[in-house]
N, C-alpha and C positions, 0 to 999 in steps of 0.2 A: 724180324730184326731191322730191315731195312724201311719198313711204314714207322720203328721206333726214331731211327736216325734223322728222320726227313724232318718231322716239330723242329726237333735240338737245332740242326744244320742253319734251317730259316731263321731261329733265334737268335742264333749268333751273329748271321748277316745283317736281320735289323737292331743288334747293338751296335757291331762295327760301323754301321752307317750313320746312327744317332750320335759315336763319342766320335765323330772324326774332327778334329781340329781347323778351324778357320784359317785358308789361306794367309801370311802374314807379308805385308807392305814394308817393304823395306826402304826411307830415305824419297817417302813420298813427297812433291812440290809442295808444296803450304797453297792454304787455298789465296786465290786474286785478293790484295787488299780492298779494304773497302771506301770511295770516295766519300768526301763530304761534296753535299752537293748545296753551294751556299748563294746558287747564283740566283733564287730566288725566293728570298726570305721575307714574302711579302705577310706572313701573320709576323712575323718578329716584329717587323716595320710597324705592323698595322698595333699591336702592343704597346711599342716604344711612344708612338703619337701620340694615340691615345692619352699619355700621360700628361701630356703639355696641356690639354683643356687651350682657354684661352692667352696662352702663355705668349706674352708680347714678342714680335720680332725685331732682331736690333740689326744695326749695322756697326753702329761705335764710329766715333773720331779718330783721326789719326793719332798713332801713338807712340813708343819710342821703347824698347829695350837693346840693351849693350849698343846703345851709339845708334840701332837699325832705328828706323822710322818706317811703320805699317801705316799702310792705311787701306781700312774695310772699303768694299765696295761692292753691290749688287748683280756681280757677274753670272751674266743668265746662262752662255756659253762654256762655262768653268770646263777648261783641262789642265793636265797638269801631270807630267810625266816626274819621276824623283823618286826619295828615300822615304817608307816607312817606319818609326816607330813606336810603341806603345807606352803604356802608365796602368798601373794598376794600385795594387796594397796602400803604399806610401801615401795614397791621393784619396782613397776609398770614403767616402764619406762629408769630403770635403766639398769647400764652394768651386763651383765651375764659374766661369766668366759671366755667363747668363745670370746666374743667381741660384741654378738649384744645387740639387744635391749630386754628387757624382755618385754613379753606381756603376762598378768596374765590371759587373755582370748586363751593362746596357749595351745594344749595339750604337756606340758612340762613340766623337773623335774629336782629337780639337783642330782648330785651323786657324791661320795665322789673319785673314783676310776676310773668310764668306760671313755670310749671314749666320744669325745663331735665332730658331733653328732654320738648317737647309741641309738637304740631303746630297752625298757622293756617291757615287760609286768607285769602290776601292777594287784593282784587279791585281793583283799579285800576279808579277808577270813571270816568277821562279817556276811558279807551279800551278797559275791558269784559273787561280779560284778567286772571285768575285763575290761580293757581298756588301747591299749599302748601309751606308751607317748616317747618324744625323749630326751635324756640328752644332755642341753646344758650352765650346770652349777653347781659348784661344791658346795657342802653339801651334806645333814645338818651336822652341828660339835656337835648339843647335842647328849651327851652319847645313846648309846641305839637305835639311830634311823637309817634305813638306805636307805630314798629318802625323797625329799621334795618336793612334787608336789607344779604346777602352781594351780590358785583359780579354773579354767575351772574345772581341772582335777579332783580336790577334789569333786567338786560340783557333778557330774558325777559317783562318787567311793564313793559318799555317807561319805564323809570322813571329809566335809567342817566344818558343826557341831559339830561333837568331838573334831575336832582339830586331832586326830590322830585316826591310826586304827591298827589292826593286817593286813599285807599281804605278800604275796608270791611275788617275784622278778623271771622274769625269760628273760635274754634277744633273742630276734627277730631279723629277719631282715623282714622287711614290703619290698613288691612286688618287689621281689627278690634280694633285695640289700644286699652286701658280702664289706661293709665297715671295710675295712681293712686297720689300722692306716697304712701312708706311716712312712718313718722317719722321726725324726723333722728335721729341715732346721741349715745349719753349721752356728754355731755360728758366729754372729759379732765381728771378732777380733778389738776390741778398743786401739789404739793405746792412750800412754800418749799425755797430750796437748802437740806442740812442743815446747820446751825454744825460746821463742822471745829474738833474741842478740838485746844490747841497742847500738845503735848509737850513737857516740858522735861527735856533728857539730860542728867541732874547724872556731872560726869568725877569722876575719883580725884582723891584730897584732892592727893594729887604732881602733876598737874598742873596747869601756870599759864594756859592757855588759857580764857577764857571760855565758860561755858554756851551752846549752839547753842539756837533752836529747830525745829522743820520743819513746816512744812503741808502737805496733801492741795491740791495745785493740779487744774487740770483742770475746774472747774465751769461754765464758759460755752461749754456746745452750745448750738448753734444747728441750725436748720434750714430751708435755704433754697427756698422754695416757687416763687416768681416772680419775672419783673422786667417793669414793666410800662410804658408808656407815656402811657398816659388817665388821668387823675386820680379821674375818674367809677368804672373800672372798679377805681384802686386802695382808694378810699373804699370799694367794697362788699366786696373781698376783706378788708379790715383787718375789718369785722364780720363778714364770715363766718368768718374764722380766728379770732376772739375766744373762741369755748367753746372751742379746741386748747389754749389755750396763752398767754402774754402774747406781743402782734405788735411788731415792730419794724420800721422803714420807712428809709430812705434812700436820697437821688437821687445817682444817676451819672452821669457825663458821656453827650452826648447826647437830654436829656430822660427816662430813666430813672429807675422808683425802684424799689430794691429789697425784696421784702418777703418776710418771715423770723419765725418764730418763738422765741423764748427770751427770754434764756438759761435753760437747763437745768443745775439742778446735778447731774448725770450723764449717762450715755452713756446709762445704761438707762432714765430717762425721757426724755431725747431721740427714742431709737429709738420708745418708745413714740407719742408726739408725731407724730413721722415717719409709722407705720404707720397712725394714722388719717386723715394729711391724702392718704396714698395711696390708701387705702382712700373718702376722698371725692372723686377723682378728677383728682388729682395727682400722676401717674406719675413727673414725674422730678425732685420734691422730694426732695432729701438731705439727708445729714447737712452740720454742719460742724462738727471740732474745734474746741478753744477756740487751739492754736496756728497755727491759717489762718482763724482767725472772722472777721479784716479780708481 
């Protein structure tokens, strides 16, 4: 009986031992959150540059919104303690200052004064996190602030959610770049339209038809560079487009306004006109004849 009991006995000991229930945690600490570590984003950087190829550097003229008067300048030293804030959706796709395209997922910022491009470093001083971005647009014009990061960059600097933050300003140049504005390029001298003389076709003395005359029509090219949204950024484009050419502006349904260069009294100083505002980096500024100018 007892050699019978002894199998059973151990059986049961290695079941009890097999269903025993796991210890349970009650009210345990959540694990350490996890940093973003953004203080050196040198492949983002090296992505973003990338992009520009040989994408000219500007400084820009002095310029003027709500009464202020900027004026760029190649500050090799750039600091700058103040308010950040961002832009994103509403801008997405639109013109930047420079000429390209904004992309709210770029590590980029605008700024009222540097070079476009040049690079910051932006340190968010709430919360210690640092990460550089490139200027290739010009803001913000509210009082008090002084960069306007892309959405990327907010998100990043922790900055997205407030809307604004405290930070430090201090410019870089990322893997070894020594971007130094060349000068801007000589102005387009625009000559006035020239006076079309009017011909007058004398008929045969036999006929009783009155004298015609004819003019050379055709003198109002234009050239449509933008359309833009922010009032801010279209006040610095109308003086930056000022040595091109005489500017033209008009709003569009939507909150649009359109900005144009001419008229042109020909095609061949239009194109001309044209070729410099591409060549300052405004790829897909074209012509407009004078029979679709509206």
């Amino acid at each position: 009986m007892r050699r019978l009991l002894l199998p059973v006995l151990a059986g049961l000991a290695v079941a009890a031992c097999g269903g025993k229930p796991a210890p349970r945690i009650v009210n345990a600490p959540p694990p350490p959150p996890r940093l973003v570590d953004v203080s050196d984003d040198t492949a983002a950087v090296a992505r973003d540059a990338a992009k520009l190829g040989n994408w000219p550097v500007k400084i820009g003229k002095p310029y003027q919104v709500a009464g202020i008067t900027y004026y760029p300048a190649d500050e090799r030293d750039y600091r700058e303690d103040g308010v950040a804030s961002w832009y994103g959706p509403g801008f997405h796709a639109g013109s930047t200052a420079n000429g390209e395209r904004y992309d709210q997922d770029d590590l980029t910022a605008a700024h009222r004064t540097l070079p476009m491009p040049s690079w910051v470093e932006v340190e968010n001083r709430d919360n210690g996190r640092k990460l550089t971005v490139r200027i290739n647009d010009r803001g913000p014009f509210a009082r008090g602030r002084i960069i306007d990061l892309s959405r990327k960059a907010a998100q990043l600097l922790g900055v997205d959610r407030a809307g604004t933050a405290r930070v430090r300003l201090r410019r870089v140049y990322p893997g070894g770049r020594s971007e130094i504005a060349p000068p801007p390029p000589p102005p387009l001298v625009v000559a006035s339209a020239p006076v079309v003389p009017v011909t007058t076709i004398a008929l045969p003395t036999a006929s009783r038809e009155p004298a015609r005359a004819t003019t050379t029509t055709g003198t109002n090219w234009l050239v449509q560079v933008a359309a833009l949204g922010d009032g801010g950024r279209v006040s610095w484009l109308k003086g930056f487009l000022s040595s091109f050419g005489p500017v033209l502006t008009e709003s569009l349904p939507g909150g649009l306004t359109r900005v144009r260069l001419g008229p042109f009294g020909s095609e061949t100083m239009a194109s001309a006109a044209l070729a410099q505002v591409r060549a300052a980096g405004y790829a897909d500024a074209r012509l407009i004849p004078p029979t679709t100018s509206r």
